[in-house]
C-alpha positions as CSV (number, residue, x, y, z in Angstrom):
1,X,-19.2,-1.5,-0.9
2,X,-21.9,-1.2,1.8
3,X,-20.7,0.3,5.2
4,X,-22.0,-1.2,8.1
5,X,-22.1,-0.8,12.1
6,X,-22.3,-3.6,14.0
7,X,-23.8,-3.9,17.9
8,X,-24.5,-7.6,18.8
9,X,-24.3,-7.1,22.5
10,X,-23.2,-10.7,23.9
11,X,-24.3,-13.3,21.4
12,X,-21.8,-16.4,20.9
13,X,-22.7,-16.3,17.4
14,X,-21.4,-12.9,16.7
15,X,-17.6,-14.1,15.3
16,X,-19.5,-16.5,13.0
17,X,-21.8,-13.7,11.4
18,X,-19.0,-11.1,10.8
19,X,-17.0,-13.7,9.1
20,X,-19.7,-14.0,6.7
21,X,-20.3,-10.5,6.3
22,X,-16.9,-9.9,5.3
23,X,-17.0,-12.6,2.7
24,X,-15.5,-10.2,-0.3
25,X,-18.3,-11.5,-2.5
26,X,-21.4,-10.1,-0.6
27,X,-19.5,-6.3,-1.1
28,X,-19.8,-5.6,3.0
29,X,-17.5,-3.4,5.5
30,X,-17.4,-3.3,9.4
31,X,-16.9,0.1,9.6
32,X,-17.3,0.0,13.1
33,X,-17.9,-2.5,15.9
34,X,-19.9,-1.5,18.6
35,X,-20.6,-2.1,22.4
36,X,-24.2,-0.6,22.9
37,X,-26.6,1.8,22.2
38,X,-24.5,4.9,23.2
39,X,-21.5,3.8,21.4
40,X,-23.8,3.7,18.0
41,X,-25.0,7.1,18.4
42,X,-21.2,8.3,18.6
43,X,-19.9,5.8,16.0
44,X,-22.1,7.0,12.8
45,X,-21.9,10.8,13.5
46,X,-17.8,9.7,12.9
47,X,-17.9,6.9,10.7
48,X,-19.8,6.9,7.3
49,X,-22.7,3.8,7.5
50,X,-25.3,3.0,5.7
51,X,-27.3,0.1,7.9
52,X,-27.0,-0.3,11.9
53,X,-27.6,-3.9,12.8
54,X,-28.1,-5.2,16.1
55,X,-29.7,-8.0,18.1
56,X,-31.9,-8.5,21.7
57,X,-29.0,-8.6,23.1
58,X,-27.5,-5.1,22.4
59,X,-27.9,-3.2,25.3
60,X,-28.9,0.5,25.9
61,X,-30.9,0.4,22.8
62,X,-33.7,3.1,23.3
63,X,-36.4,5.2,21.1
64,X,-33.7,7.8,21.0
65,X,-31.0,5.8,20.0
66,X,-33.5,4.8,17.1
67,X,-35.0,7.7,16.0
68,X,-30.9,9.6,16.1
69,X,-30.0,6.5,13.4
70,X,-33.0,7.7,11.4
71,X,-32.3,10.9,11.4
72,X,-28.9,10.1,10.3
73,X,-30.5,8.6,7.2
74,X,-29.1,5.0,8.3
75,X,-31.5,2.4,8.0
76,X,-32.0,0.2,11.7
77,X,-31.7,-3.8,11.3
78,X,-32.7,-6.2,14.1
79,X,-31.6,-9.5,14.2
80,X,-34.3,-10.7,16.7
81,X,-36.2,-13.7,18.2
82,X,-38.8,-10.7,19.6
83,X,-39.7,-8.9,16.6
84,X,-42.6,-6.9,18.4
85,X,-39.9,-5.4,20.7
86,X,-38.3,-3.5,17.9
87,X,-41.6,-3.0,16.4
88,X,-42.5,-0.6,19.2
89,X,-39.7,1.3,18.9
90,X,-39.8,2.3,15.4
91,X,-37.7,-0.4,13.7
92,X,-39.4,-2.0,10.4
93,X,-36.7,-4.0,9.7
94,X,-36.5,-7.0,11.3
95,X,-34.7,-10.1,10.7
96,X,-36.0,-13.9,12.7
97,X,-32.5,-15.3,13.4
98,X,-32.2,-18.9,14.8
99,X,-29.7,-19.5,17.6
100,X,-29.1,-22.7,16.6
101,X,-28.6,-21.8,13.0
102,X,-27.3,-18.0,13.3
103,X,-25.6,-18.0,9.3
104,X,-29.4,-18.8,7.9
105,X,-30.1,-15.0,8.1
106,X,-27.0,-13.8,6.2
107,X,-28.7,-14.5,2.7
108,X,-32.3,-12.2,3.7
109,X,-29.5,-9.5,5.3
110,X,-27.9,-9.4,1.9
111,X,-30.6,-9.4,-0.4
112,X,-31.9,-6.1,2.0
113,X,-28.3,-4.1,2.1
114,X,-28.5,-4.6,-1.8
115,X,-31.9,-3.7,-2.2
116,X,-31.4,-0.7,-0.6
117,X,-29.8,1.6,-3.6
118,X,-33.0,1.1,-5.6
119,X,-35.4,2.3,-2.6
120,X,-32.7,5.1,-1.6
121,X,-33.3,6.4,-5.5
122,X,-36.7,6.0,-5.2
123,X,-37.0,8.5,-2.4
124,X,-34.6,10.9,-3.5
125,X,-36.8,11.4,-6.7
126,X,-39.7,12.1,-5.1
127,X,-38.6,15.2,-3.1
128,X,-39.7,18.5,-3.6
129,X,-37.4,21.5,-3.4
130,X,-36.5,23.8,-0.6
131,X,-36.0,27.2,-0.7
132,X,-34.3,28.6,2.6
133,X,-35.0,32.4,3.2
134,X,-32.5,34.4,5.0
135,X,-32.3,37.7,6.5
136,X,-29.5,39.2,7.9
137,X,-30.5,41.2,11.0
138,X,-34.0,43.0,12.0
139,X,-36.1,44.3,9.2
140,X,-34.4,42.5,6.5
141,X,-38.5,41.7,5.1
142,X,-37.6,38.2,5.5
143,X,-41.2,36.7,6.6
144,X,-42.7,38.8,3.6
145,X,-40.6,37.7,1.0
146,X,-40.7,33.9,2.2
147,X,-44.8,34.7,2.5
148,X,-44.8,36.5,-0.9
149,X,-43.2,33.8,-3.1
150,X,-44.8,30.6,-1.4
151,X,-48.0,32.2,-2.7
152,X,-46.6,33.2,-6.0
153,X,-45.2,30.0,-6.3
154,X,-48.7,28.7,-5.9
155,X,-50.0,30.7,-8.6
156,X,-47.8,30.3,-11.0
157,X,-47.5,26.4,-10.6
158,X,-51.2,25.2,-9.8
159,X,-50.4,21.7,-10.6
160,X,-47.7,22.0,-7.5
161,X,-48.4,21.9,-3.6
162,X,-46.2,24.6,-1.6
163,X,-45.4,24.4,1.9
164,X,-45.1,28.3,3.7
165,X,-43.0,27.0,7.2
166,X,-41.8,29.2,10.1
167,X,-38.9,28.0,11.1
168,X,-37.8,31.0,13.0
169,X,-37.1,30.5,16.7
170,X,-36.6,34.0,17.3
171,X,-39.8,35.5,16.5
172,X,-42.5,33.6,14.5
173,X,-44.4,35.6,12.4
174,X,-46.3,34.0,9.5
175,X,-49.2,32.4,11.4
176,X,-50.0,35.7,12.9
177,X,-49.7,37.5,9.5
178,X,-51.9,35.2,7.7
179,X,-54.7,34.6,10.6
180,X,-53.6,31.1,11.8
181,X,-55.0,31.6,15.6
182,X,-55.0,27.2,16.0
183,X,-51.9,27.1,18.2
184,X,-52.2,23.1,18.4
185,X,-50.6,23.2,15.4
186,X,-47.3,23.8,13.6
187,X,-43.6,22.6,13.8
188,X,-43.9,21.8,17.4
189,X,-46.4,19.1,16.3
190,X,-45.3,17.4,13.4
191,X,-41.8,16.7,15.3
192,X,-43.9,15.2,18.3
193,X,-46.0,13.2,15.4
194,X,-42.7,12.3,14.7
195,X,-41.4,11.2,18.0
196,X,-44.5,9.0,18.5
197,X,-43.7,7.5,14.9
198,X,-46.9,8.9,13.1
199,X,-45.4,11.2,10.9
200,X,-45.6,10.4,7.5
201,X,-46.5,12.2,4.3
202,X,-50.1,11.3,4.7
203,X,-50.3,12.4,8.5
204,X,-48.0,15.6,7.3
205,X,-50.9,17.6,6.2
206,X,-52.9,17.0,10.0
207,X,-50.5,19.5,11.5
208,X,-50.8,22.4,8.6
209,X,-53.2,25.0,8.0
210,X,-54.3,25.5,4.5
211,X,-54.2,29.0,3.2
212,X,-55.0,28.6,-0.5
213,X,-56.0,25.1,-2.8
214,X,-52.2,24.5,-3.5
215,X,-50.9,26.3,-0.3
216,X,-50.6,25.1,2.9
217,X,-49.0,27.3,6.3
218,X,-46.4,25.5,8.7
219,X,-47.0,27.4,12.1
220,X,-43.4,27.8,13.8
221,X,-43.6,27.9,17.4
222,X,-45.9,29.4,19.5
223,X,-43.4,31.1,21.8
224,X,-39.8,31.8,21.4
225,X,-39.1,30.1,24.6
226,X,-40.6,26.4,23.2
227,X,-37.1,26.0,20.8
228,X,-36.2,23.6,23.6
229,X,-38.2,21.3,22.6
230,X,-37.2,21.1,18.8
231,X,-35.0,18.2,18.8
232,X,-32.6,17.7,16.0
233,X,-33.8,14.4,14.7
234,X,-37.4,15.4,14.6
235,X,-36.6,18.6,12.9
236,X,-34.9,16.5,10.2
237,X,-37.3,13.9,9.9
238,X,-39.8,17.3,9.6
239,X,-38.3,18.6,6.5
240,X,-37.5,15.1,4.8
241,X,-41.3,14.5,5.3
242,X,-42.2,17.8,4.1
243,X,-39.7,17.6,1.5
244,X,-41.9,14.2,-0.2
245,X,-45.0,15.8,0.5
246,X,-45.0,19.1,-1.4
247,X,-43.5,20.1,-4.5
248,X,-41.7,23.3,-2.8
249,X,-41.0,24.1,1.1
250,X,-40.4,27.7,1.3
251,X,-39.1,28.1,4.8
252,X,-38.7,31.4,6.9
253,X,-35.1,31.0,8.8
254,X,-35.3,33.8,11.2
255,X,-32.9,36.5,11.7
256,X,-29.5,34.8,12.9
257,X,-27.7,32.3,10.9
258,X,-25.2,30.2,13.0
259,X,-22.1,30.0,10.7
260,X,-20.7,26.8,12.8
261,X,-23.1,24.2,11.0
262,X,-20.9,21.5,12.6
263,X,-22.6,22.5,16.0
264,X,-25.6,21.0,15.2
265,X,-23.9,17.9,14.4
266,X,-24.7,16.6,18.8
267,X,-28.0,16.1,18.5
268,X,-28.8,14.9,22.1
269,X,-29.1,18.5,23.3
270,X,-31.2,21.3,22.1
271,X,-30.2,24.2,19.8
272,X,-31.4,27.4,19.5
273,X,-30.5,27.3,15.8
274,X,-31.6,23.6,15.1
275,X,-34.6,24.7,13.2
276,X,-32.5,27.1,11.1
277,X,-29.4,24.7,10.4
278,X,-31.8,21.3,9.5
279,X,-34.0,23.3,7.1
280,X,-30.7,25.0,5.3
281,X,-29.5,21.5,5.1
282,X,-32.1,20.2,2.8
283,X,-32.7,23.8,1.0
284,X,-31.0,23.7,-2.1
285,X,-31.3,27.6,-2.8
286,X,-31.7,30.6,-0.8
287,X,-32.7,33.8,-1.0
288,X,-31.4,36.8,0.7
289,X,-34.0,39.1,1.5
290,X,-33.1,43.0,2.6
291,X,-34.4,46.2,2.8
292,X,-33.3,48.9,0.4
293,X,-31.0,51.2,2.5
294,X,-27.5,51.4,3.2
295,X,-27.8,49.7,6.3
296,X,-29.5,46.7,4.7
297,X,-27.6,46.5,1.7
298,X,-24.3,46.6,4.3
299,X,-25.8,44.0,6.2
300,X,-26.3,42.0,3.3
301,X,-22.7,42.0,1.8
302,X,-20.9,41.3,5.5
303,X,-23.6,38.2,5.8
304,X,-22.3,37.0,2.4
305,X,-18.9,37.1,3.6
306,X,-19.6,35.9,7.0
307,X,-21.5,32.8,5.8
308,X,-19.7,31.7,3.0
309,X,-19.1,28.1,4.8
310,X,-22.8,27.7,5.3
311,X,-24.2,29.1,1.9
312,X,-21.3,28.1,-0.3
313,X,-23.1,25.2,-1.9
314,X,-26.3,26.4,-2.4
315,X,-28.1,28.5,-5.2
316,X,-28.5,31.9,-4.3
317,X,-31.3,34.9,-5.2
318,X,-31.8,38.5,-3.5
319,X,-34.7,40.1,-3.1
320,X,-34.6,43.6,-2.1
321,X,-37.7,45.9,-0.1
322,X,-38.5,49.5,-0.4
323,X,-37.3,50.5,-3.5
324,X,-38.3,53.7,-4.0
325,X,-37.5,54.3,-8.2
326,X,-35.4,53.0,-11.5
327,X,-32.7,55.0,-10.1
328,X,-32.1,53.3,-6.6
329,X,-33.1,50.1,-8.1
330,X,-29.9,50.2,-10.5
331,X,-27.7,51.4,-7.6
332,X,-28.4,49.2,-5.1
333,X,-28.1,45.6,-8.3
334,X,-24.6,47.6,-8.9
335,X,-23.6,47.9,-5.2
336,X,-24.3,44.1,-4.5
337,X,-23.3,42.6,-7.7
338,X,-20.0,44.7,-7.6
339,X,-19.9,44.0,-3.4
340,X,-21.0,40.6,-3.1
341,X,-21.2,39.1,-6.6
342,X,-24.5,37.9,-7.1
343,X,-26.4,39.1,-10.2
344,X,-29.9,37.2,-9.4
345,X,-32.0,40.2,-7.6
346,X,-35.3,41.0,-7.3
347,X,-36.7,44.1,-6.4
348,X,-39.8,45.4,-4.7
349,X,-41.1,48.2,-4.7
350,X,-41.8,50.5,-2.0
351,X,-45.4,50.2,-0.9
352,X,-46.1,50.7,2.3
353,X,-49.6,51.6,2.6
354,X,-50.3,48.2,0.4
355,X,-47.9,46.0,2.8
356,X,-49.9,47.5,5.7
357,X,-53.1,46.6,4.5
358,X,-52.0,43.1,3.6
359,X,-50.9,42.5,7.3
360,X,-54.5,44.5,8.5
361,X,-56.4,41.6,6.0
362,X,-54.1,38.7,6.7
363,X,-53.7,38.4,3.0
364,X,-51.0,38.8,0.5
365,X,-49.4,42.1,-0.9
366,X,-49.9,40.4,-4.0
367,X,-53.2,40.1,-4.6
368,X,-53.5,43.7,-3.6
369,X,-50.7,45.4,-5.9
370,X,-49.8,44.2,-9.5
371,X,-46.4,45.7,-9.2
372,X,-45.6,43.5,-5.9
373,X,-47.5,40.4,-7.6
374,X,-45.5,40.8,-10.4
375,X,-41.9,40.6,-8.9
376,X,-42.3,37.4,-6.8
377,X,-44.1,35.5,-9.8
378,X,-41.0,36.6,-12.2
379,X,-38.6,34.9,-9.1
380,X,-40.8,32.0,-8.9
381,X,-40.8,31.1,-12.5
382,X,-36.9,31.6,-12.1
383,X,-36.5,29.8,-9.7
384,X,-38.4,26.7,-11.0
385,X,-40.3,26.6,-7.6
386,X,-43.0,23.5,-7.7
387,X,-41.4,22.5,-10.6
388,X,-37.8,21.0,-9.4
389,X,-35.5,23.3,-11.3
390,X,-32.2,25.0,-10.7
391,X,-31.0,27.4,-12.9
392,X,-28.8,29.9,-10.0
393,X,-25.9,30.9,-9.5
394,X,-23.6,30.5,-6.3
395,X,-21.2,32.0,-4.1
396,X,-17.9,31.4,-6.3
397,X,-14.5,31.1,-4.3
398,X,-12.9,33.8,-6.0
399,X,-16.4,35.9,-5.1
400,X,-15.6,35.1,-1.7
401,X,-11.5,35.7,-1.3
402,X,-12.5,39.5,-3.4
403,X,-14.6,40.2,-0.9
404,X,-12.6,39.5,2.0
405,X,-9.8,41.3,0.2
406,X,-9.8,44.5,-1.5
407,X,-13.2,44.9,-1.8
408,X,-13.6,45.5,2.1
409,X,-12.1,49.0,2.2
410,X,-15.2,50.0,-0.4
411,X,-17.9,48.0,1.5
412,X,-17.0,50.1,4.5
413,X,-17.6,53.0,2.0
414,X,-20.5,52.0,1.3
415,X,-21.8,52.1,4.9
């Protein structure tokens, strides 16, 4: 069954076309019947659709209303006499109708609504995976690790494009850290390529900065205060693009995770955590990055428990910064394993003088210490990064209710 919302706006031949569409052989439902461009954007963040369709005379249709039904991931069909109109506002499909004959356009509507699974699958197949990297709090190494793997990712797959984006809002790092001094470009410009509907996955690579033969560098914004201006549908439309572009999107998150993911849902207003929330979305594992202290370790375990709704569903990996020997490396896998039941970790070793040098250089740890090189190309290759593979474990419910349960009185222990 396809699921449809309808906005006709004033047309005398509307009763006659929904009486066809709801023929029980062509497999259509109304979900919803709508008044005008505003009551579309409400009705299919409520209703579940798969096609808008609506004619000239629909009123309060706008590039916004567009471009939030895209982002939505709902194709946008006009029933027009003025094909051009929609044409400039982003909608490719278009349908002639004839007043005088409205029905004629019911059999290309159908053969398009059925068409549709086939395209949807050929999409889908084509994306790349994303890996979402978290930190909880300040100096959780977040940007290394997320800067570390995309490279080792790189190196390990050479067949595979990787993407390295900033998508923290807080305090972009990773163009600084790796030289990037072109400002023009970054995530602040592939959403407006996207709001002036030249964003595609051939366009994608204008607004990147390319860092090794298979690595390219996503520039987040160039100051905090510009998060205004990342608009939800654009951020989407971002990381779907980026998604059929590269084989992996490795994606700095920043240092704050927002645990209601339903906030992002109105996406007429800004949000400092929009970046954040729309890359998560499409990530389909994350890694937890700390540092190797009691603090970080502490932080780590309460951001498990505190996140559960957001990370549930996705695969999860730790990585762990600082380590100083054997001994602290086994004691800290125990504490988290036994505290937040997850067995994937990594763990780096502490090097500060090499981690400062990389930063002086605007190069990689990696290629200046084997040891450092060594542990992010072992979490690549388990990962599958490049190479659309999941083999991870996630956050189990019974993980979760231990947690919140006895295992609390030991976590504050632990601190």
């Amino acid at each position: 069954m396809t699921d449809v919302v309808v906005a006709l706006g004033s047309v005398t031949w509307e009763a006659q076309l929904l009486s066809a569409l709801s023929h029980p052989m062509l497999g259509m439902q109304i979900q919803r019947r709508c008044v005008d461009g505003v009551d579309i954007r409400s009705a299919i963040r409520v209703v579940a659709a798969e096609f808008v369709l609506v004619s000239d005379e629909t009123l309060r249709v706008d590039d916004d209303c567009v471009n939030d039904v895209h982002a939505q991931g709902i194709r946008f069909i006009a029933l027009t006499q003025r094909p051009e109109q929609w044409l400039s506002m982003g909608v490719s499909d278009v349908i002639h109708i004839d007043e005088s004959n409205p029905l004629a356009c019911v059999q290309v509507l159908v053969h398009m609504l059925r068409n549709s699974d086939e395209e949807r699958e050929t999409t889908t197949a084509s994306l790349g995976q994303g890996v979402a990297v978290v930190g909880f709090g300040g100096g959780a190494s977040r940007s290394t690790t997320a800067r570390e793997l995309a490279f080792a990712a790189s190196q390990v797959f050479t067949d595979s494009r990787v993407l390295l984006a900033d998508a923290d809002t807080y305090g972009p790092s990773l163009a600084q850290e790796l030289g990037d001094e072109d400002l023009s470009q970054g995530l602040l410009a592939v959403c407006r390529a996207h709001e002036n509907r030249s964003l595609d996955s051939s366009t994608f690579r204008d607004h990147v900065t390319p860092v090794t033969s298979n690595l390219d560098l996503l520039a987040g914004i160039s100051r905090s205060s510009r998060w205004t201006d990342l608009r939800i549908p654009a951020l989407r439309a971002t990381w779907n693009t980026a998604l059929e572009t590269y084989n992996a999107v490795v994606s700095d998150l920043g240092p704050v995770i927002e645990v209601d993911a339903s906030a992002a849902v109105d996406s007429t207003l800004p949000r400092r955590h929009a970046a954040m929330l729309t890359a998560l979305d499409v990530a389909s594992t994350v890694v937890l990055s700390t540092r190797a202290d009691a603090i970080g370790v502490t932080r780590l375990i309460r951001g498990v428990i505190d996140t559960e709704s957001v990370l549930g569903d996705k695969n999860i990996h730790v990585v762990v910064s600082g380590v100083h020997n054997s001994r602290q490396a086994r004691e800290l896998e125990q504490s988290i394993i036994r505290f937040a039941g997850l067995s994937c970790i990594h763990t780096v070793p502490f090097v500060p003088d090499v981690m400062s040098k990389a930063l002086e250089h605007n190069t990689f740890a990696s290629l200046l210490d084997k040891s450092v090189a060594h542990v992010f190309e072992n979490l690549a290759k388990e990962m599958g990064v490049g190479k659309f593979e999941h083999h991870n474990e996630r956050i189990s419910a019974t993980t979760i209710t231990s947690l919140k349960n006895a295992k609390r009185t030991r976590l504050n222990k632990a601190a």
